[in-house]
N, C-alpha and C positions, 0 to 999 in steps of 0.2 A: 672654720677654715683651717685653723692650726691646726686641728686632728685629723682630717681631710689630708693637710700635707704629711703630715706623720706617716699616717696608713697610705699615701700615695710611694713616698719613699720608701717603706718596708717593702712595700709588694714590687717596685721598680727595680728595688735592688735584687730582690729573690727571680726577675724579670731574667733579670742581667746575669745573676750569678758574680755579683761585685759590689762596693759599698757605693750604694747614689744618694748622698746625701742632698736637699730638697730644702729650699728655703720660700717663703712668704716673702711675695714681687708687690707691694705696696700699688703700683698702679693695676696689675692684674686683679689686685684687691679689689681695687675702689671701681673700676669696669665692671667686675661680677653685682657688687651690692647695686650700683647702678641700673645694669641688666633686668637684677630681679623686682627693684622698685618700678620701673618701667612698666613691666610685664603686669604686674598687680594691677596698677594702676588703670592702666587700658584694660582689663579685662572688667576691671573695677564700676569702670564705663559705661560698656556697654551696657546692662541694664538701663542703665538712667538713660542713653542713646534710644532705646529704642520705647521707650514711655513717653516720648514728644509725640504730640499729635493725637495723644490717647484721647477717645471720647467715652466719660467717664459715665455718661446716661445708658451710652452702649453694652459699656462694658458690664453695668450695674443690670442692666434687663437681659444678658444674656448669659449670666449668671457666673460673669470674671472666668478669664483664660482659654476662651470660644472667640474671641474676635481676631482680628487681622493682627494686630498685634500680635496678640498671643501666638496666633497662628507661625508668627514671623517667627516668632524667639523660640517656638518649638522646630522651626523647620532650618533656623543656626543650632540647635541643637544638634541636629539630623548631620549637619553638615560637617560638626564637627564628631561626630562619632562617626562618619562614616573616614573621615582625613586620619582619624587615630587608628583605624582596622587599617588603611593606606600605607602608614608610617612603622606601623608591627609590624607588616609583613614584607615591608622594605627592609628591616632591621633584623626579623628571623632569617632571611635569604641572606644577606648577609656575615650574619653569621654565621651562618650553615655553611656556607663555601669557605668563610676561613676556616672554619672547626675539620671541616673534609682535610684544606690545605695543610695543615696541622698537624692530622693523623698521617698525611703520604709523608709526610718531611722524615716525622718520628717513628716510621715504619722504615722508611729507604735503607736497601741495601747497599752497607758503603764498602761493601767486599771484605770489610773486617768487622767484628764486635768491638763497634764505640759505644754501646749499653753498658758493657762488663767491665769499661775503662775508665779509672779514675785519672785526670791531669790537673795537674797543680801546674798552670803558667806563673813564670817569674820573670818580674819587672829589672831588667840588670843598668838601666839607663839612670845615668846620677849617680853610679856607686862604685867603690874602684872597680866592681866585676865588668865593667862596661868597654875595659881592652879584651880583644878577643882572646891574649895570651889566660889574661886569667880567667873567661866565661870558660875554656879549657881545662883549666883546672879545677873551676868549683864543678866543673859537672864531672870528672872524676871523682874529686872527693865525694862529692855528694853520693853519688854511684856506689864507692866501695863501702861511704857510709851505713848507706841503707843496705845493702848488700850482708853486713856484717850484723844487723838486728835480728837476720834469721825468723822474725814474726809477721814480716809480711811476704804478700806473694810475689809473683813477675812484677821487677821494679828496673826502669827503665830512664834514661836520660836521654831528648832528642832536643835539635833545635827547632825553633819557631822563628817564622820572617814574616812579617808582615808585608805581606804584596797579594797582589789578584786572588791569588789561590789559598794562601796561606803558605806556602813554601817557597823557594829558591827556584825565581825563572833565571832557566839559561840559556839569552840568546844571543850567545858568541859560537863562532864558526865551528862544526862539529866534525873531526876529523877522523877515521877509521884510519888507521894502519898506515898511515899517511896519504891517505885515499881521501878529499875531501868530500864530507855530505852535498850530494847535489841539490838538496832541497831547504827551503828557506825554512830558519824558525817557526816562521807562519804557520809553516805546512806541518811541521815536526815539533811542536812545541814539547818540550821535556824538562821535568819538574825536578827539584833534585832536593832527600830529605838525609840530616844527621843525624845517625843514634848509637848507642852503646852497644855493646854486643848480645844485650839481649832484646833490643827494640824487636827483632822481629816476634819473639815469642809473648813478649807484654802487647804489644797491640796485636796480634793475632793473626799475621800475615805467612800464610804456608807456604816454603820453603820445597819447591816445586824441582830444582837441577842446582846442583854444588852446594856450598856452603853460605853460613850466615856471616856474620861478623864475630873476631873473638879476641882475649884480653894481649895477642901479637901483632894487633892490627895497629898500629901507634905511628906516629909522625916521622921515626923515623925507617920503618918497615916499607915494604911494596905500595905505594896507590894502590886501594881496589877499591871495586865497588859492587854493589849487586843491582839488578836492572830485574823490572818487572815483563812477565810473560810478552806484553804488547811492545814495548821499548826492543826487546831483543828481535821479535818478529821484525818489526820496523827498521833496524839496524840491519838484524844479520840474515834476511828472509834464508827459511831452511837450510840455516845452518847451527850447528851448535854454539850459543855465544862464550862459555865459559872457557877463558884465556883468554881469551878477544881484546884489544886493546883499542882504547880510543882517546880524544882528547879536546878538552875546550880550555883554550887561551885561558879564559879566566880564574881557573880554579889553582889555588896556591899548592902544587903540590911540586917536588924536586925535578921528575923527568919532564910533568906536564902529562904524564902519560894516566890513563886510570883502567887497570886491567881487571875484568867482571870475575868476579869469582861465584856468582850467585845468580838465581833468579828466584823472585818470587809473584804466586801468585796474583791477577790482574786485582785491583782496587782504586779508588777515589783517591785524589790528592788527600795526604794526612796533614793538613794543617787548619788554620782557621776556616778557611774558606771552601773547604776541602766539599761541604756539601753544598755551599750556593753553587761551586762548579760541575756538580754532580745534579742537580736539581734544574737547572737552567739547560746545561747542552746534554745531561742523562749519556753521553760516552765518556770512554774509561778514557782515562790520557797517561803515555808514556813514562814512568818515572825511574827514577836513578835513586841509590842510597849508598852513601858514604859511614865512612866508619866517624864517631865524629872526634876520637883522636887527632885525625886526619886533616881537620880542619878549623874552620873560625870563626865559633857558633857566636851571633849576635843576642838573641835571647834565649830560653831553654825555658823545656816544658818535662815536667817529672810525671813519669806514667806508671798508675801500677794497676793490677789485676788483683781481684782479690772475690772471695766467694761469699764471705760475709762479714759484714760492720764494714762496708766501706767508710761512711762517717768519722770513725775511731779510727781505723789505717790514713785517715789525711789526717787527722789532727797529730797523729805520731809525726807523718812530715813534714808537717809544718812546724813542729817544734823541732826538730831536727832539722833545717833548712836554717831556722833563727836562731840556731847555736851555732853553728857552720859558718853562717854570711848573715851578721841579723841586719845587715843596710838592705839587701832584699827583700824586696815587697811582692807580696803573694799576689796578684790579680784576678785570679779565680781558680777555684774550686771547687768542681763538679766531674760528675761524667765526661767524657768527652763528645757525646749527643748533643748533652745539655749544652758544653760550652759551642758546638760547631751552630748550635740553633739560636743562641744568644749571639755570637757573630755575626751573625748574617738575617735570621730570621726573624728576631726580638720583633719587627714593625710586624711580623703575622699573627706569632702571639698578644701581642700588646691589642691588634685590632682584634684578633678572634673575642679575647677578655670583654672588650669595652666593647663589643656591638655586644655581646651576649649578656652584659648589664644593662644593658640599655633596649636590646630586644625585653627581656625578663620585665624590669619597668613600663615599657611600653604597654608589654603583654597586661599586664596587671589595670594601666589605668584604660586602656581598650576595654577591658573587659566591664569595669566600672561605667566607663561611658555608654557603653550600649545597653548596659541593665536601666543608668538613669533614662535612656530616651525611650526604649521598652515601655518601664515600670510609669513615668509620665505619659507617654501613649494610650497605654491602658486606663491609666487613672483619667483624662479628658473623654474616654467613649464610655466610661462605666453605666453612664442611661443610656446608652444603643446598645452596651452588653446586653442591660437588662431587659428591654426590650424584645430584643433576637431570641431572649431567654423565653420571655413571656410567651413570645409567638409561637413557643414549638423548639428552637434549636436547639440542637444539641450538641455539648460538651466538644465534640470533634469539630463541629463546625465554629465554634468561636475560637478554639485554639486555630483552627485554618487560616481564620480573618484576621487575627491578628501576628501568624506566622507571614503571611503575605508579604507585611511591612516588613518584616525584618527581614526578609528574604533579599528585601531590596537594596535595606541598607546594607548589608552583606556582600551581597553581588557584589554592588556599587563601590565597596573598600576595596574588596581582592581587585575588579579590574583595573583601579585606578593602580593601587598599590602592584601588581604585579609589573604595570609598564613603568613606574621608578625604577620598582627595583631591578625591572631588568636593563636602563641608563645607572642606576648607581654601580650595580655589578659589574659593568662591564670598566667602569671606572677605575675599579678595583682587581683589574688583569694582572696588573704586577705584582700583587700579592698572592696570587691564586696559581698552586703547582700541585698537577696529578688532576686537574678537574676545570670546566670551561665555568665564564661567567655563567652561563645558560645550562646549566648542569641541570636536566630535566627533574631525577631525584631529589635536589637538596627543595626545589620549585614547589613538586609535590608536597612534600615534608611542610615546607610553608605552609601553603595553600590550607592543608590538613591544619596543623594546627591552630590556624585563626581558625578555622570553621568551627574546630573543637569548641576554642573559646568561644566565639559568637551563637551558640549553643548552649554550653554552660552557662554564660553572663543574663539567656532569655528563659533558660528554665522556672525560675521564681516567678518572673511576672507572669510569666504563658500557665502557669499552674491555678495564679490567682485568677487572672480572669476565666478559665474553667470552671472555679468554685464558685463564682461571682452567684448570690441570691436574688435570685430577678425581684420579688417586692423589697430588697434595701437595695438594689441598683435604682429602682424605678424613685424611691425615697431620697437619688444620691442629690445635694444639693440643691 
């Protein structure tokens, strides 16, 4: 169990892309060993269960494991190899649709390259950086820091906020020119992100009418901002928005006013949540970007681009972040894929993992189970093998007679197991993006491979009794 949690914790935190440290729960202990004693035990049972009643003159003249008895424990047999083919192919479907959900997540196009992007989020909550006067200043310093190593690539300081999306919702009154928006937040929701003046080239956002952000854009210079393609459509239909001016009460800036000097092309919200909101409603929404001179970043995320040893360029960071501010605590370090699918997705991954261990499991002792009721099958007919043998048949035809059975039990898994798994899967809707519970391929893909397996698992014994010698079958017992 302690190594269990060990490797349960290594692999949660590699999950997470964050330290998940993982302790032994003393009662979940003692339920598990429980559990398993249980289980033993009844299983333990049944034999001696179903040995009452036995008539031992019976059994003795009809040459043991021919009677009703016997008949019984091989037809629990039956029952349970046909519930384990059920249960594998409730657990490959399963899989299969998270493993699908998985690959759309980590294929989605989020309008910019978050593959290429390394983010280092920092923890500024507990530390004096935690006034916004000074999160302002370390993500300058920090900035001209790195800035000044010359050995990495596009290196970039924005903030991060924790809310719905990952960024700054703004829904106080929006005012054009002193023209108010006639449309409610509801309808106009618009997202609003801080960065440095090279944020647009480190994450990778093209730069479509006017200008980016640059090192004149500072607290006490103009308010501006830059607005994405859809934001300006939205505001200014068919008009140019650069000079445009507009204004929301809330943002601390001298006139109140924030005049665009940019656009850039349409993308995802760039924050944590930037892809559950991309994945969920799949439209682009409005956003706004501020210089973050400008403003009063609550956490900050360090971004950099780089073409090769991303590995090696964050650990530079981080040493340099822990010389800079070492009360700062790093909270992750990954891509920024990785960390947007550890935000939000970690429960698709975490289940794709665990049904796909447990499919693999399944799969394995399924396959064992139906060679055992096979391989006993064939072993109680071995004198009607030989017999069939003696009379003439041939080779095709005992394999037929005894593929029959298995055919049945086969069937009998996939139908049952198909209509779980199609009540499990649909259970599992909320997990599932890019593909329906009912996803006809991932079905097939099933379907196919228990067959494969139920196949393989009957080759040996279908081979043996082929081979079967009709006078030692006729000799058999």
């Amino acid at each position: 169990a302690l190594l269990g949690i060990n490797a349960a914790g290594v692999w949660l935190s590699n999950l997470m892309y964050s330290p998940l440290p993982l302790q032994v729960n003393l009662p979940v202990l003692l339920f598990g060993v429980g559990v398993a004693l249980l289980t033993g035990t009844l299983v333990g049972l049944i034999p001696i269960v179903q040995t009452r009643g036995l008539d031992v003159r019976q059994f003795l003249q009809e040459g043991g494991g021919t009677t009703a008895t016997g008949r019984g424990r091989f037809n629990l047999r039956r029952v349970f190899a046909t519930a384990e083919v059920s249960l594998t192919l409730v657990l490959v479907t399963s899989a299969g649709l998270l493993a699908k959900s998985y690959l759309f997540l980590d294929g989605f196009d989020l309008g910019y390259d978050a593959d290429g992007l390394t983010a280092i989020n920092l923890r500024l909550r507990g530390t004096s950086y935690e006034d916004e006067a000074q999160a302002t200043l370390l993500a300058r310093q920090l900035s001209e820091r790195l800035d000044r190593l010359g050995t990495l690539g596009s290196v970039s300081v924005w903030s991060t906020f924790r809310t719905r999306t990952g960024v700054r919702e703004v829904d106080d009154p929006i005012t054009l020119d002193d023209q108010a928006l006639s449309r409610s937040y509801e309808d106009f929701p618009i997202e609003s992100i801080d960065g440095t003046p090279s944020f647009f080239k480190t994450v990778g956002l093209r730069i479509v009418n006017g200008r980016g952000f640059t090192g004149q854009d500072t607290h006490t210079a103009l308010p501006v901002a830059v607005v994405n393609e859809l934001a300006a459509e939205r505001l200014w239909p068919g008009e140019n928005p650069l000079g445009k001016r507009f204004r929301m009460e809330s943002r601390d800036t001298p006139s109140g006013w924030l005049t665009v000097v940019g656009v850039v092309a349409n993308s995802y919200p760039i924050g944590d949540a930037g892809l559950f909101v991309a994945a969920y409603t799949q439209r682009l929404w409005p956003l706004m970007f501020r210089p973050l001179a400008q403003t009063s970043p609550r956490n900050l995320t360090v971004g950099v681009r780089v073409d090769q040893n991303p590995a090696s360029t964050a650990r530079t960071i981080q040493a340099e972040i822990q010389e800079l501010a070492p009360g700062v605590v790093v909270e992750q370090n990954a891509t920024m894929r990785q960390i947007l699918l550890a935000a939000n997705f970690s429960d698709v991954r975490f289940g794709r993992t665990l049904f796909s261990a447990f499919a693999m499991l399944s799969l394995c002792l399924a396959v064992l189970g139906v060679y055992g009721v096979v391989a006993e099958g064939i072993r109680r007919r071995i004198p009607e093998i030989g017999i069939r043998r003696a009379l003439g048949a041939r080779y095709s035809d005992v394999v037929r007679l005894v593929a029959q059975e298995v055919l049945w039990l086969g069937v009998a898994g996939l139908v049952c197991g198909s209509a779980a798994a199609f009540g499990v899967t649909r259970a599992l809707r909320h997990l599932l993006f890019g593909t329906s519970s009912a996803d006809p391929a991932t079905f097939l893909f099933a379907v196919v491979t228990i067959s494969a397996a139920v196949v393989v698992a009957c080759y040996l014994p279908l081979r043996y009794a082929a081979r079967v010698d009709p006078m030692v079958a006729l000799r058999y017992e």
